[in-house]
N, C-alpha and C positions, 0 to 999 in steps of 0.2 A: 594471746599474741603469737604472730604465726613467723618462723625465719627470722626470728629476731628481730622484727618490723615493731617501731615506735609511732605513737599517735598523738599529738600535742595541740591544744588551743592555747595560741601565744599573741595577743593582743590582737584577738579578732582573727585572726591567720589561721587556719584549719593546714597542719602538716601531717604526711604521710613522708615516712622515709624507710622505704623494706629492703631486706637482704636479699641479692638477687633478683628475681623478677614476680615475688611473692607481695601480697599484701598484706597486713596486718589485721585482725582485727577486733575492736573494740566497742564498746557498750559505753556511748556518749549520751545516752537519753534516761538516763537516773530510773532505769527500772520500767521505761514505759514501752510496752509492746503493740501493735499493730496499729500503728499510726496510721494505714488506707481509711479512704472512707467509708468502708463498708466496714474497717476491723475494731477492735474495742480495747483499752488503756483502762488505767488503773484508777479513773475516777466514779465516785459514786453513779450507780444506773437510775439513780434519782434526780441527778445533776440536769437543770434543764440544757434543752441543744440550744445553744445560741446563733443565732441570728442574722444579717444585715453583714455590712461590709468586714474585714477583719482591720482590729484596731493596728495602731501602728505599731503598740509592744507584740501583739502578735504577728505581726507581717515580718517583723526582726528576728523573734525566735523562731518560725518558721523556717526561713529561708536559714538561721544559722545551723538549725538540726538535719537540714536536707543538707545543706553543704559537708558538715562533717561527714555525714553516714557515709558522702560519696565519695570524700576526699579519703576516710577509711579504707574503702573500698566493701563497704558491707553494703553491696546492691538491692538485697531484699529490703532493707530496714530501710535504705533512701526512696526504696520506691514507693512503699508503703508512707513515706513522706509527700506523695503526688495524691493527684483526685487519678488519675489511672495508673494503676501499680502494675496492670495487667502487659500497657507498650511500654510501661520506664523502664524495668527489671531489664530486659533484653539489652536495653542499650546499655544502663549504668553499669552490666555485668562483662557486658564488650569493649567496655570501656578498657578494664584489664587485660581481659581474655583476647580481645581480636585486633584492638588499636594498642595492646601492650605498654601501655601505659606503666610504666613501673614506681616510680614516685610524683607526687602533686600536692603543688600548695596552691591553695583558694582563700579570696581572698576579697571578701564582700565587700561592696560600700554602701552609704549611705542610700538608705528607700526612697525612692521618687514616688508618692502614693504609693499603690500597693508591687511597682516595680523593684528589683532588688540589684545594680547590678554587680559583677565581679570579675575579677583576673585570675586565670590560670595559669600556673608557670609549675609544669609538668615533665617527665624523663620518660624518654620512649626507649625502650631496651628489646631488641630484637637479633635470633642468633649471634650474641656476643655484642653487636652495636649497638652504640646509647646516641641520644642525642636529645639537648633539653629543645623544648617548644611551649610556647605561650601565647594564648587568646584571651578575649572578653567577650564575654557574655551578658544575660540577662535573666532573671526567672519573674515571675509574678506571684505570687499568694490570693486566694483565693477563699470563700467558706466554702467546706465539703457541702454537699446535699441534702447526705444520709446524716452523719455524726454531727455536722455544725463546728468541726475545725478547722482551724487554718491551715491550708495545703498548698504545697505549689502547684499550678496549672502546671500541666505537665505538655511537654511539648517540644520536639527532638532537637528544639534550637538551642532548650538549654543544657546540654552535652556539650551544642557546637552550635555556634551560629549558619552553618552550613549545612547540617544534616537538615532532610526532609524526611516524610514518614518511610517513606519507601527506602530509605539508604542507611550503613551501616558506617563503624569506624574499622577501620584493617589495615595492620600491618603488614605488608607480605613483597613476595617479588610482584613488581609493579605486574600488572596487565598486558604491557603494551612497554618498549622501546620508547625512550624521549627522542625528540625530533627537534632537529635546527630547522625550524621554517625559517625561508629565506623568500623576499618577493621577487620581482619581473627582473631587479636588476642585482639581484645576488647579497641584499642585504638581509641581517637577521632580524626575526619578528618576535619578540619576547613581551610575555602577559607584564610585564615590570615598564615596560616601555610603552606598549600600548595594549592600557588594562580592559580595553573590548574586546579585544583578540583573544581574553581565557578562554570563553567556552568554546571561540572556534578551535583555537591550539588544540585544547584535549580533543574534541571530535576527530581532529584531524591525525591526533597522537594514536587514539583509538583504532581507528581506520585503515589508516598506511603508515604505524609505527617499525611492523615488520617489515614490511616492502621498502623499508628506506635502508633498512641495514644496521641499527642500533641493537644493544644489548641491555636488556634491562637492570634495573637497580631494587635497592628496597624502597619502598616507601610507605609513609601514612596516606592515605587516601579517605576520603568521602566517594564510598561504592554503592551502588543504585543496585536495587534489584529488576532496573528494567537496564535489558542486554542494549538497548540503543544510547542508554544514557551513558559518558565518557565519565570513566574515575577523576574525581579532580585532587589534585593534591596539595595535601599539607604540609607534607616534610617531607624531606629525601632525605635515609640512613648512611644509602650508599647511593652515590651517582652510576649509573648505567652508561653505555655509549652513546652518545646521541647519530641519529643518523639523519642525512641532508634530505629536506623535504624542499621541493621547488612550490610557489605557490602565484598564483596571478596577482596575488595583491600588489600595493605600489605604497611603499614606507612615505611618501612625502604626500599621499592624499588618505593617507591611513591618518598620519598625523593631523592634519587639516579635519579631517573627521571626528577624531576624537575632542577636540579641541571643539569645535562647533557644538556636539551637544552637552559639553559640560555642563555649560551653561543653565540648562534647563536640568529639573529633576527628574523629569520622565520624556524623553528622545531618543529617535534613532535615526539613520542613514544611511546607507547604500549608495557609492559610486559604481558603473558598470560603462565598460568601452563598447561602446554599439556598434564598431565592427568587424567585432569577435564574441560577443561577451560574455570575456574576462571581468569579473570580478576586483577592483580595483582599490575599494575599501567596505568596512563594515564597522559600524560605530554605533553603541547605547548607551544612555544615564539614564541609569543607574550602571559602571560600566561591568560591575562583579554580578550583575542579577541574568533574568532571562533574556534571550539572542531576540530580542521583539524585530528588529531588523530582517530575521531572514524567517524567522517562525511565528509570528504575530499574523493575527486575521483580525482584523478592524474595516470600519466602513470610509474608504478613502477620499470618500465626498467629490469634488466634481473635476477633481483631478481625473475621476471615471470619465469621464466626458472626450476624452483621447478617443477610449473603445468605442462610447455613443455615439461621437462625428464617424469612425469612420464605419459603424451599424449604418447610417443614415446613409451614408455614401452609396454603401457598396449593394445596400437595396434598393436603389435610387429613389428614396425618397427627398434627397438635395442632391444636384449636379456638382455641387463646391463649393467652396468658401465665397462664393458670390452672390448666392440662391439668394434670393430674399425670404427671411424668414420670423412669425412672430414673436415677439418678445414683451406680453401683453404683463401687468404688475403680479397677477394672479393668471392661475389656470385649473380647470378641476378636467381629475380621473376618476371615475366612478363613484362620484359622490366627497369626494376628498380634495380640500385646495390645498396648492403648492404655491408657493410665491418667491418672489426674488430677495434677494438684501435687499431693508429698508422701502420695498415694494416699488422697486426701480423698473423703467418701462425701458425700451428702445421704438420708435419708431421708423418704419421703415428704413429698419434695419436689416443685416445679410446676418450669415451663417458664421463667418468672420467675425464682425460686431458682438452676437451673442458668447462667442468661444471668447474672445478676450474678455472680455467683460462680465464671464461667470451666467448666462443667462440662467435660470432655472428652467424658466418657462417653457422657453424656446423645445430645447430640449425634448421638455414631455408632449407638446404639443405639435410637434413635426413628426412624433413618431406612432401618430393617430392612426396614419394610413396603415399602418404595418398590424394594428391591431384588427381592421377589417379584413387582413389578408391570415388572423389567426396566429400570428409568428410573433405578435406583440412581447409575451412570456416567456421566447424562445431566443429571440435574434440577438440580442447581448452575450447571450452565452457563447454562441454558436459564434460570435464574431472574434470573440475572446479568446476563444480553443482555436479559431480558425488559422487569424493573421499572430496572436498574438502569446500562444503557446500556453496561454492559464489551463490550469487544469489537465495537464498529459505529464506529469510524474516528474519534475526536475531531477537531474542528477549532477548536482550541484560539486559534489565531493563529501561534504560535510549534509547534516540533517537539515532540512527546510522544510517551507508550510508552502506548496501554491496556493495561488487566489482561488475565488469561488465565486462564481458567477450562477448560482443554479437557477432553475425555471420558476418563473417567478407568476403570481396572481392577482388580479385585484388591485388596489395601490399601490403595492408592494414592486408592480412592474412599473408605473411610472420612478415610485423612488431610486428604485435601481440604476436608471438610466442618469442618477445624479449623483452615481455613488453611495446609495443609503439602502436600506431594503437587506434584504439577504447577501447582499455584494459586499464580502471580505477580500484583503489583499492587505499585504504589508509592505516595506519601503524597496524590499528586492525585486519584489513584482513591480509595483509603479517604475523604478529607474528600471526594467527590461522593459518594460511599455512602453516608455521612451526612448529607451536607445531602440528598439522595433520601425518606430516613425523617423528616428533621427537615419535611422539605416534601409532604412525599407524594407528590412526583412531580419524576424526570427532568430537570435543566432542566443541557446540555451546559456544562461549564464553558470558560468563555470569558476572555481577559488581555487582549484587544484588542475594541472595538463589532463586531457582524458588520456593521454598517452599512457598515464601512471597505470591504471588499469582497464583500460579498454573499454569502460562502461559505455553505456547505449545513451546518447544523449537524445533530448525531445525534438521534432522536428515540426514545422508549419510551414505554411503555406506563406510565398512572399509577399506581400500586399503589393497593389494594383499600384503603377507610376504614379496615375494622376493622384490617387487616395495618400502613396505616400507622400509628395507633392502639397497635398492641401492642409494634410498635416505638419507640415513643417510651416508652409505660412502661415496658419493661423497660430501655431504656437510663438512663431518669430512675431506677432504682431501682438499676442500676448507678453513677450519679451519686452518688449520696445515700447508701446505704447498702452497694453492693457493691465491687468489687473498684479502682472508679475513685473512691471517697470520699475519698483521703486526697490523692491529685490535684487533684481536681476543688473544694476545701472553700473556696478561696479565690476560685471563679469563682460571680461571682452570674448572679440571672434565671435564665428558664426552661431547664434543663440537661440533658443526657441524656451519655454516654459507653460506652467497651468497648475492654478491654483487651486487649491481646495479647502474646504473644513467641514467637518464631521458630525452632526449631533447624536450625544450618547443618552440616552436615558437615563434619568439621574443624574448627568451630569451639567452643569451650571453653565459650563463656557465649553464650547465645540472644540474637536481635536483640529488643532493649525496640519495641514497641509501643502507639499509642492514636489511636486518634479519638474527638471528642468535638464538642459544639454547647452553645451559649448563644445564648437568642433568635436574633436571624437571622446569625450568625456560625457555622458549621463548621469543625474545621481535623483535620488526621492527620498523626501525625510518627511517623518512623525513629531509633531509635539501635543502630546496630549496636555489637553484644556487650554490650547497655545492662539485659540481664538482663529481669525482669519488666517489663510494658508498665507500672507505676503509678508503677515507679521511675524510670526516665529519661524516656521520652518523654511521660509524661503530664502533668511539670511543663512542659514547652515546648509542649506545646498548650494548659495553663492558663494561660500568659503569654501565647501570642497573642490567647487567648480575650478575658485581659482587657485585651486594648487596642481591644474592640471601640469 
C-alpha cells in the first residue's frame, strides 16, 4: 500500500481513498495473475477452455474484478482484465497520471445481459486543486478467444463515455481561453442552454479562444490526438477568463431549433439568412453526438432538384417553369428504371408541375439531350460549383463538410440528378442552396464576422434573373400548393420550399427531407428513416422558419 492509500470492497462499492495524489495499491484477485487473454492464472492446464456466451455469475465477477483493479488504480492487472490489455493499460494508467484522478469510488449495478453498468464519483487533484466529479458508464463481458474467460470488451467508453480511440483524459491548463459566445443581438450562447451548440462552442473555443482575450483555467478535458478535433470538457478546476466571442447565430431560432429536432432520435437543421449568409442556427439529436448539420454527407434526395432545375435551365434544355415537360410513371437510363412515388404520372404537364410534385421522372428524362451533347456526367457538378458554391472550401469559422457533387457514370448520372448517386450534402449545404435561389446569389455561409480574422471566403457566380426567378416560383408553388403545403401552411410571408427523401441501403424507411425560406430566413433539415421529406423534416424547418 502506497502513501497511505486504503482499498475497501463495502457492499459492492469498490473505494480508493489515497494520501495526496498517490494510489494505493493492492492484490484483490486471491492470487490470480494475468488475467489477458493471451496470459495464464492459476488453474489446472488440463482445465477445458470453456465456451459460448459468459454465464451471468461470470459476467458479475468479471466486471467486479476489472472495476476493483481500476478503482485501485493497478492499471496493468485491470487491463489484463480486458480481451485488449494492449489499448486499456494507456488509458486506465492515464486515468491517474494524466486526468489526475486522485480518489474514486465505483460502483456497479445490476447486469443487463452481458452489460454491466456503473457510477463513478471521483477527486481530481491538480497543482494543489481538488474537485469531486461523477459519470456513468457501461462495460460488457465477453469469452476471451484464446483462454475462454470472461473479459471486459474493452473499449475507451468504458473510462468515459466520451472518449473515442484516438483521445485521451488530461488535466492541465486548458488549451484554449473559454469564450462568451454571444449572438447577432448580444446574448449569451451556452452548451447548458442550448445542448447543440457543444461541439460548435468548443470548435469555436479552439479557434478564436485567444483572439477573443480570455485567460485560460485548469481543466479535465477529453483531448483528441487529431489537431482539428476541439478538447471538450469535463470539469473546470479553475475558471479562466472568458473572452467575448460575437457570433451570427440568433438565440430565439437557435431555440426553435433545438426544440424541432428533439423530437426525433437522429436530426438535424440549419437556419441561414440568404442575404448575407449568416448562419442563424445549428441544431442535432442526438444533441451531445456528431455536428451531422454542418459535417454529415448524405444523399439529399430530390431536395437536389433546386441544382437540376436550374442544370436544365441554364443549358437550355427548359426555357422555365412553363416548358412542358414529361412526367411518364417510369423511365429508364441505360438499362435501369427509375420511377416516381407509388408510380404517379403527370400529363401534359410543365416544369412547374414536376418540381412541385416531386417528379422523378421528369427530371431524368429532360436531361437526355445533355447526355448527347457529353456533359450528361458533368453538368450537375459544374452547376453546383458554379451558381451554388458546393465544393470551393467553406470557410465557415468552425470545421464543416461541403456537398459533393462528383462526375458521375452510368445510372449513377441519372440518380444523381434526384439526389441519390454519389451526391452528398448536409442540412448547411441544402438551407445555402436555398437561401442562393431565395437571394439570387452565393453569399458563403458564415457562424463567426470574417472581420474576426480575415479569412478568404468562397465566391460564385450570381445566378442568371430569370433562373433565379423560376426558382423561387416553382418552390413558392411547392410552398403553397405542392408537395411541401401541408408543412409549410403554418409559415407565413413570402415562402418557397422542396421536398425530399433519401434511400439508404439497408435501410427500411428513406431519410425525411426539406428545405425551405420565408422572407429572409432559409433553413434545411435531416431526419433519418423520417420517411417522406413533408412528414418529418418539413415540420422542423416550419418551426425554425417561424421563429424568424
Amino acid at each position: 500500500m502506497r502513501s497511505g492509500a486504503k482499498v475497501a470492497a463495502v457492499g459492492g462499492v469498490f473505494i480508493v481513498v489515497a494520501g495526496g495524489v498517490g494510489y494505493g495499491g493492492y492484490n484483490l484477485y486471491n492470487g490470480l495473475t494475468g488475467h489477458g487473454d493471451g496470459g495464464s492464472d492459476t488453474k489446472s492446464a488440463s482445465a477445458p477452455k470453456k465456451t459460448g456466451p459468459p454465464s451471468a455469475e461470470e459476467i458479475d465477477q468479471a466486471a467486479k474484478d476489472f472495476l476493483a483493479a481500476w478503482a485501485s488504480g493497478n492499471a496493468p492487472e485491470a487491463a489484463q482484465l480486458t480481451n485488449n490489455a494492449a489499448e486499456a493499460q494507456p488509458l486506465l494508467a492515464g486515468y491517474r497520471d494524466q486526468a489526475h484522478v486522485s480518489a474514486a469510488v465505483i460502483t456497479p449495478g445490476a447486469a443487463v445481459g452481458a452489460k454491466v453498468p456503473f457510477t463513478v464519483k471521483a477527486t481530481v487533484t491538480y497543482e494543489g486543486q481538488s474537485k469531486p466529479w461523477s459519470y456513468a458508464s457501461e462495460l460488457t463481458v465477453v469469452r476471451g478467444l484464446t483462454t475462454g474467460r470472461a473479459l471486459v470488451d474493452w473499449a475507451p467508453t468504458v473510462v468515459h463515455p466520451k472518449l473515442t480511440k484516438d483521445a485521451t483524459l488530461r488535466t492541465d491548463q486548458a488549451s484554449a481561453p473559454p469564450i462568451k459566445a454571444v449572438d447577432r443581438k448580444g446574448r449569451e450562447l451556452t452548451k447548458e442552454k442550448y445542448p447543440s451548440l457543444g461541439p460548435v462552442l468548443d470548435s469555436l473555443r479552439k479557434k478564436y479562444g485567444e483572439a477573443a482575450g480570455g485567460t485560460a483555467g485548469i481543466e479535465l478535458v477529453v483531448a483528441s490526438t487529431n489537431e482539428s478535433t476541439p478538447d471538450q470538457t469535463l470539469l473546470t478546476l479553475t475558471k479562466g477568463t472568458e473572452g467575448r466571442l460575437p457570433t451570427t447565430l440568433d438565440a430565439d431560432v437557435q431555440a426553435a431549433a433545438e426544440k424541432a429536432v428533439k423530437q426525433y432520435g437522429q436530426a438535424s437543421v440549419v437556419a441561414v439568412k440568404p442575404s448575407t449568409g449568416e448562419i442563424r442556427a445549428v441544431a442535432n439529436s442526438p444533441a451531445d453526438g456528431y455536428n451531422t448539420a454542418m459535417m454529415g454527407a448524405q444523399a439529399p434526395g430530390s431536395t437536389m432538384k433546386i441544382v437540376s432545375a436550374t442544370m436544365l435551365m441554364d443549358n437550355g434544355v427548359v426555357q422555365g417553369p412553363g416548358t412542358k415537360v414529361e412526367c411518364p410513371p417510369t423511365v429508364k437510363w441505360e438499362g435501369v428504371t427509375f420511377e416516381n412515388l407509388k408510380k404517379f404520372e403527370i400529363k401534359n404537364g410543365t416544369l412547374k408541375d414536376s418540381f412541385r410534385r416531386s417528379c422523378n421522372t421528369a427530371f431524368i428524362k429532360a436531361v437526355k439531350p445533355l447526355n448527347k451533347k457529353g456533359i450528361a456526367g458533368t453538368a450537375l457538378g459544374a452547376t453546383a460549383r458554379k451558381y451554388f458554391g458546393i465544393g470551393l472550401d467553406w470557410q465557415t469559422g468552425v470545421v464543416s463538410v461541403d456537398g459533393s457533387v462528383p462526375e458521375s457514370s452510368g445510372a449513377e448520372t441519372a440518380a444523381s440528378y434526384i439526389g441519390q448517386g454519389k451526391v452528398t450534402m448536409n442540412p448547411l449545404n441544402m438551407a445555402s442552396i436555398t437561401a442562393t435561389a431565395k437571394s439570387g446569389a452565393f453569399h458563403q455561409p458564415v457562424i463567426v464576422p470574417q472581420s474576426l480574422d480575415d479569412r478568404e471566403l468562397a465566391q460564385a457566380q450570381a445566378l442568371p434573373g430569370s433562373i433565379a426567378q423560376a426558382l423561387r416560383e416553382m418552390m413558392r408553388a411547392t410552398a403553397q400548393y405542392g408537395t411541401g403545403a401541408a408543412a409549410m401552411s403554418s409559415v407565413g410571408g413570402d415562402k418557397g420550399a422542396k421536398t425530399g427523401s433519401a434511400e439508404v441501403d439497408g435501410q427500411g424507411k428513406s431519410n425525411s427531407w426539406f428545405t425551405g425560406y420565408a422572407d429572409d430566413l432559409a433553413a434545411a433539415a435531416e431526419v433519418q428513416s423520417g420517411g417522406h421529406g413533408g412528414d418529418a423534416a418539413g415540420p422542423v424547418v416550419a418551426q425554425v422558419l417561424r421563429a424568424r
